[in-house]
C-alpha positions in Angstrom: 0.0 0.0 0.0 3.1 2.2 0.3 2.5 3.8 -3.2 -1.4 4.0 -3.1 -1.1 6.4 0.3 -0.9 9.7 -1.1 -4.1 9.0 -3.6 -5.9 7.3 -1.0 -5.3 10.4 1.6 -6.3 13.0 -1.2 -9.6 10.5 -2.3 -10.8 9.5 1.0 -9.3 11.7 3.7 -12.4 11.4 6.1 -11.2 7.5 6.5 -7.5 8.0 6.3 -5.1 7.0 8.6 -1.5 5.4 7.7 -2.1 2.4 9.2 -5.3 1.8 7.8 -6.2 -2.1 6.1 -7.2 -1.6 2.8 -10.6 -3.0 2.9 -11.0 0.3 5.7 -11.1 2.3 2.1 -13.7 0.1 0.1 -16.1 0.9 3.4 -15.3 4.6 2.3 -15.6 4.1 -1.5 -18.8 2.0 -1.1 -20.5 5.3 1.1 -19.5 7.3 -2.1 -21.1 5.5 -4.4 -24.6 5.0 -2.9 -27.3 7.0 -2.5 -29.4 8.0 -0.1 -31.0 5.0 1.7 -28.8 2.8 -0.3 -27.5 -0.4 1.3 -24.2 -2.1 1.7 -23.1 -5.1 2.5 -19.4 -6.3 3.2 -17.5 -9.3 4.8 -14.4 -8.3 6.1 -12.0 -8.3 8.9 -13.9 -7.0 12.4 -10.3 -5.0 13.6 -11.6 -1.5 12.6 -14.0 -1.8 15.6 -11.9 -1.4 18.0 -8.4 -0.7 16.5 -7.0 3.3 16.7 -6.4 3.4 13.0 -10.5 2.4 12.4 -11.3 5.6 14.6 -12.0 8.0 11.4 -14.2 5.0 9.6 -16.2 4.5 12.5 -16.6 8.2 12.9 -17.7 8.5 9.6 -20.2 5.9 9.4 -21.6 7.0 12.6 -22.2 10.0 10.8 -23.4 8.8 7.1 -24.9 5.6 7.8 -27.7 3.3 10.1 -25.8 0.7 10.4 -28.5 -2.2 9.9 -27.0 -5.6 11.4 -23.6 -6.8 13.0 -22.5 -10.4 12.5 -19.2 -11.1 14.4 -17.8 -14.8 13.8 -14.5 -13.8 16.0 -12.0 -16.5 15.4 -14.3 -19.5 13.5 -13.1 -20.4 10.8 -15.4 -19.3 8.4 -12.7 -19.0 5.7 -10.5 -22.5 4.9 -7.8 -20.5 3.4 -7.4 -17.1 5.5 -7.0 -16.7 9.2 -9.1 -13.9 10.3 -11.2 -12.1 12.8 -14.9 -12.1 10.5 -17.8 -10.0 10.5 -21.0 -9.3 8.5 -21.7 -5.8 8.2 -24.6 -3.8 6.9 -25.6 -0.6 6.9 -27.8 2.1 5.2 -26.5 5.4 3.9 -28.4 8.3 5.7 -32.1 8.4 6.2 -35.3 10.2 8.7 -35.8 7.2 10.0 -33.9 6.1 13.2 -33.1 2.0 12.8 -32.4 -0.7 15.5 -28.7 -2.2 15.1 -28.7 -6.1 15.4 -25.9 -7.4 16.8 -25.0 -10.8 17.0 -22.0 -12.5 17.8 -21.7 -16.6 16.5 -20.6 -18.4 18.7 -20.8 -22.1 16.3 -20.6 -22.6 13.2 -23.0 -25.6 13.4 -26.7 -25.5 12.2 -28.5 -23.0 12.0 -25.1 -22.2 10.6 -24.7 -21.4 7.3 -28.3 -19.9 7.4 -27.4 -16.7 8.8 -30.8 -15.3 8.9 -32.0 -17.5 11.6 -28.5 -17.4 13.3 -29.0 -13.4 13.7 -32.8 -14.1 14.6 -31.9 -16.8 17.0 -28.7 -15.1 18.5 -28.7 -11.2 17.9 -29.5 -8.5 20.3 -31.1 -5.1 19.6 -28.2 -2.6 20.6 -28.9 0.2 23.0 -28.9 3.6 22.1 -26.0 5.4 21.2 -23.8 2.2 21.6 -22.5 3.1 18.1 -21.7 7.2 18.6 -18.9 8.8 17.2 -15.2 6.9 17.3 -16.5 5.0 20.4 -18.3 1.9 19.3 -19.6 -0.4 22.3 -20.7 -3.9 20.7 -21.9 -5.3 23.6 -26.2 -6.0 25.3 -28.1 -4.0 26.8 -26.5 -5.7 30.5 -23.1 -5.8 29.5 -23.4 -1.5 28.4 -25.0 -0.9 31.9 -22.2 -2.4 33.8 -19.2 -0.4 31.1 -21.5 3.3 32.2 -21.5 2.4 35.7 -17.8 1.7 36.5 -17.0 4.8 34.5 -19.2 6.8 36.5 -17.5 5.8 39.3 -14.2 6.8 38.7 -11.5 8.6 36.2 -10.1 6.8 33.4 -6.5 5.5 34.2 -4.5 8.0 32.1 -6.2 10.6 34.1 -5.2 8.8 37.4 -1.6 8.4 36.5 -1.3 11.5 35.2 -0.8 10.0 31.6 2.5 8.2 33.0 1.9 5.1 30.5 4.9 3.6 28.7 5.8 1.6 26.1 8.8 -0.9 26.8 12.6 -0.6 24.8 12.1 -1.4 20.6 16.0 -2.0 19.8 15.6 -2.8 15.9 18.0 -5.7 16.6 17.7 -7.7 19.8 20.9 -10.0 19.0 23.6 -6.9 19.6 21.2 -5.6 22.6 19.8 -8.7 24.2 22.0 -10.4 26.0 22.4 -13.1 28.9 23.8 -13.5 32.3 26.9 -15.6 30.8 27.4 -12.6 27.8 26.8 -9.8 31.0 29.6 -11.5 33.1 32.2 -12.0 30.2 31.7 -8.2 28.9 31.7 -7.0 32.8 35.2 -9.2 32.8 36.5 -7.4 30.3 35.7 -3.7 31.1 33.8 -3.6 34.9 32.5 0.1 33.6 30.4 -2.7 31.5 28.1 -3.0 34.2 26.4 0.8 34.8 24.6 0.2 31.1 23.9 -3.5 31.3 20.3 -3.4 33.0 18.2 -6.6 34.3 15.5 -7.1 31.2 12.0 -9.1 31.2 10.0 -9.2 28.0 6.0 -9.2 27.6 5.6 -13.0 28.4 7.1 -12.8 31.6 4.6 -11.0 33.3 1.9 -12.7 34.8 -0.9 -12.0 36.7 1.0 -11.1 40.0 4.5 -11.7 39.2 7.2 -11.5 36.5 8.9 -14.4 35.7 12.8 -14.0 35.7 14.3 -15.2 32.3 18.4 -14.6 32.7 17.9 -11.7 30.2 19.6 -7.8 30.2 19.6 -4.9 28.1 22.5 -3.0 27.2 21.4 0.2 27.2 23.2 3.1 25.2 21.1 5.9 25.2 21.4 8.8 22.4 24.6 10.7 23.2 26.2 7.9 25.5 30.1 8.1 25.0 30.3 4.7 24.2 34.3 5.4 24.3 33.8 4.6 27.8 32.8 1.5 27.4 35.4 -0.7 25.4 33.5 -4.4 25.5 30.0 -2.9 24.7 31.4 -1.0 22.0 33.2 -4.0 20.5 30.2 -6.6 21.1 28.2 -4.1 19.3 30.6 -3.7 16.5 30.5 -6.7 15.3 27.1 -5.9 14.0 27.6 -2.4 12.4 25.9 -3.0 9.2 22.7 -4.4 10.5 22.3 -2.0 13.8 23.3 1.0 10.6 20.3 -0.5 8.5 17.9 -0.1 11.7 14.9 2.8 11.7 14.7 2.5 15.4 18.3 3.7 16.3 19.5 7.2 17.5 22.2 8.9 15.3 25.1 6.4 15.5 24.8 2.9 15.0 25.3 1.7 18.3 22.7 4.1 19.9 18.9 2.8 20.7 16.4 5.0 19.3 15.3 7.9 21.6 13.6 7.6 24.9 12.7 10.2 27.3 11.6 7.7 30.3 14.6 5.6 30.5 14.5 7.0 34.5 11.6 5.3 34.9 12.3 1.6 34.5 14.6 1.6 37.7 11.3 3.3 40.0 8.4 0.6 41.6 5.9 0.2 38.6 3.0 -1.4 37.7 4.1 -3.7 34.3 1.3 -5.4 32.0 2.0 -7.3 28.7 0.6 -6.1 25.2 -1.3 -8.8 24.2 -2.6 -11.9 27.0 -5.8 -13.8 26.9 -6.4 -13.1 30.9 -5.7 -10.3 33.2 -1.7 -9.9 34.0 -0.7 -7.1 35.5 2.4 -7.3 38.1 4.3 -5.2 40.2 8.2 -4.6 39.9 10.5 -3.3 42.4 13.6 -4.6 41.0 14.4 -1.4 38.6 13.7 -4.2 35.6 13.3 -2.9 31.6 10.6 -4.2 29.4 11.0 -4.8 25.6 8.2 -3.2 23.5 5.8 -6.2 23.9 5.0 -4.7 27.5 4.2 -1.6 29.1 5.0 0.2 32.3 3.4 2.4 34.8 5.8 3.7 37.2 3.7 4.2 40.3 3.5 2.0 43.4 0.1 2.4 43.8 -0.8 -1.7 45.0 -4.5 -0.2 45.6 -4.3 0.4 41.5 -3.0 -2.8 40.6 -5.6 -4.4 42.5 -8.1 -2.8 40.7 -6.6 -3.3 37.5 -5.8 -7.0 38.3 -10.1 -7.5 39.0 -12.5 -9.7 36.7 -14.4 -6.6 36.4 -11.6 -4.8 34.5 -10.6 -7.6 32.1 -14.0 -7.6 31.3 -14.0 -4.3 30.6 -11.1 -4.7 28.2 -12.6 -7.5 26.6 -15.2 -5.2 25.1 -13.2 -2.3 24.4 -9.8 -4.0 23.2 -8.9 -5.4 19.7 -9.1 -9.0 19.5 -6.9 -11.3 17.9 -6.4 -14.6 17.3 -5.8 -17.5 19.7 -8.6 -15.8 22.0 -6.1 -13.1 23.1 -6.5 -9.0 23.2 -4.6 -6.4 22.2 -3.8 -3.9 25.5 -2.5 -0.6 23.9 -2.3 2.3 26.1 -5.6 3.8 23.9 -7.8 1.3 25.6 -5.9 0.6 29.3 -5.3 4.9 29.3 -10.3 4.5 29.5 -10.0 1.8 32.5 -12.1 3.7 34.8 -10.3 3.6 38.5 -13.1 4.3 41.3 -12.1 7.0 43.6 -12.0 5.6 47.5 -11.4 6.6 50.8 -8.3 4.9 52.9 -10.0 2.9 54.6 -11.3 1.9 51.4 -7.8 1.0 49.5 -6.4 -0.6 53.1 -8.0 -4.1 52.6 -7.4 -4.0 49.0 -3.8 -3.2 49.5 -3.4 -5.9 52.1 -4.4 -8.1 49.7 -2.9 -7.5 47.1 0.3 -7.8 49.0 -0.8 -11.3 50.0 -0.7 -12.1 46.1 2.4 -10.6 45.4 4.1 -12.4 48.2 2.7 -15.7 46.9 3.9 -14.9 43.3 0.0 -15.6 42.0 0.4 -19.1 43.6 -3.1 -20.5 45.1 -4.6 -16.7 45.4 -8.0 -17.4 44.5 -9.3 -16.7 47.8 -7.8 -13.4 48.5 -8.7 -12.7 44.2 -12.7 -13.2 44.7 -12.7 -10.8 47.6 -10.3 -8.5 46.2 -13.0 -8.6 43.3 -15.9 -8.1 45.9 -14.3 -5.3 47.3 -14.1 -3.7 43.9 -17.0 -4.7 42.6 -18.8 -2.4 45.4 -16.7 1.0 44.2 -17.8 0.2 41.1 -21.3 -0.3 42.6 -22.3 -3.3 40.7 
């Protein structure tokens, strides 16, 4: 698509994004071409729903269209030769008249299945009102959108609480030279002991767990932009040995053995909350072991262990499960955009107190045999949210 972006910015720049799918355009192209009260239909991939770069499309159609019906087959495979997230969608270019949205999300693909009339009439739900407003599109009953307004009346969303304080982990462009482990770390620290002040403990997405992080024998080297990497004689020889590919990379800083730029380095080596980017259940952990994090995980460098509580709840992974893309293998995609809405209640002290006290238990126990001290930490959050 690299050579079709200019023309499809100029054509259809109430859709574009750069990091649009292609089929985000035809939904554009179709809305050209019909009329008033003229209908379309399209299979295609369900990711504009909920991914950042299907905010405009939604928009738009919010704005042009009733959309008619919603058929979500998630991950069956509907197709034999594409792997996919599918959906039937259909919709109706402006009119007076205010429409219902089905919804309906398949769940088999046995009979009624492949007559998807009867599936819809059989399955679907009548969407409340305003579930599909603006860029915000909630696909979920009538129950499940009562519970999503409640918990955000009761508190702020998470970017607001952390004072947007939400961070990406380290993208090297080449983890070979930067990656390294505890046998590489002690020969390079033989060699030159100054080695040591930018060779940093590491843990990548799929160590962290609900609870805990599991500890891999991994480190960083960490050369930020501007380091004098004179200073340091074995990094800067380890890393030469890859010079042409660490040149080649687009994440680098302006020498070759620099990672690309960073303003929150500081904040890996504070107490943080740390949560992978894409799980299939709730896993956020603590760290207080100045660890980094590769770019499949995030940070929030607070120790706040009345947060992680909350965030660490059945009632929040179910509010991401709505809200977050989906992919396949039953796992979701947590990008800052969506974790940033996570509504935290507000509470007194004595509030937090038991909360914290349990959560502590679960840290201590590394997530082992927590299920106790889980379903009352979710009964105690369950009430701020007043569900």
């Amino acid at each position: 698509m690299k050579d079709l972006k200019p023309t499809l910015k100029q054509v259809f720049p109430e859709v574009y994004t750069g990091t649009s799918d292609l089929y985000c355009f035809f939904y554009a192209r179709a809305l050209q071409l019909l009329k008033t009260g003229g209908m379309l239909a399209f299979i295609s991939s369900n990711k504009w729903f909920r991914a950042k770069y299907g905010e405009k499309l939604r928009q738009h159609i919010a704005d042009t269209c009733q959309v008619r019906s919603i058929t979500d087959f998630g991950e069956l495979p509907v197709f034999e030769s594409a792997a996919v997230l599918v959906m039937i969608f259909l919709a109706q270019k402006q009119s007076d008249i205010k429409l219902n949205t089905q919804f309906t999300q398949v769940k088999s693909l046995e009979s009624p299945y492949p007559d998807i009339k009867t599936v819809i009439n059989e399955q679907g739900t009548i969407l409340p009102n305003n579930s599909l407003n603006g860029k915000n599109w909630l696909l979920s009953d009538s129950t499940t959108a009562s519970l999503i307004n409640k918990m955000s009346a009761a508190g702020i969303p998470l970017g607001e609480y952390v004072n947007e304080k939400i961070y990406w982990g380290i993208k090297t462009g080449f983890n070979q030279a930067f990656v390294i482990d505890g046998a590489k770390r002690a020969e390079l620290i033989a060699k030159d002991p100054k080695s040591a002040e930018i060779i940093k403990p590491l843990a990548v997405g799929d160590d962290v767990r609900k609870w805990c992080i599991r500890s891999k024998d991994k480190y960083l080297i960490v050369t930020s932009i501007g380091i004098d990497i004179k200073k340091y004689s074995a990094i800067f020889e380890h890393l030469n040995q890859w010079k042409l590919e660490l040149d080649k990379r687009y994440d680098k800083g302006k020498f070759y053995w620099e990672l690309r730029a960073c303003a929150y380095y500081a904040e890996f080596e504070k107490p943080k909350i740390v949560y992978p980017e894409i799980c299939k259940e709730t896993r956020f952990a603590f760290d207080n072991k100045a660890l980094f994090f590769n770019n499949k995980a995030f940070i929030i460098p607070v120790n706040d262990l009345y947060l992680l509580g909350i965030l660490n709840s059945s009632m929040v992974w179910d509010y991401l499960k709505t809200f977050c893309s989906d992919l396949l293998g039953k796992s979701i995609e947590l990008r800052s955009i969506y974790t940033s809405k996570i509504p935290i209640p507000l509470a007194s002290e004595s509030e937090k107190e038991p909360i914290i006290k349990l959560v502590q238990k679960c840290l201590d126990a590394k997530g082992v045999n927590c299920e106790e001290w889980e379903k009352e930490i979710d009964e105690r959050v369950a009430a701020l949210y007043g569900l």
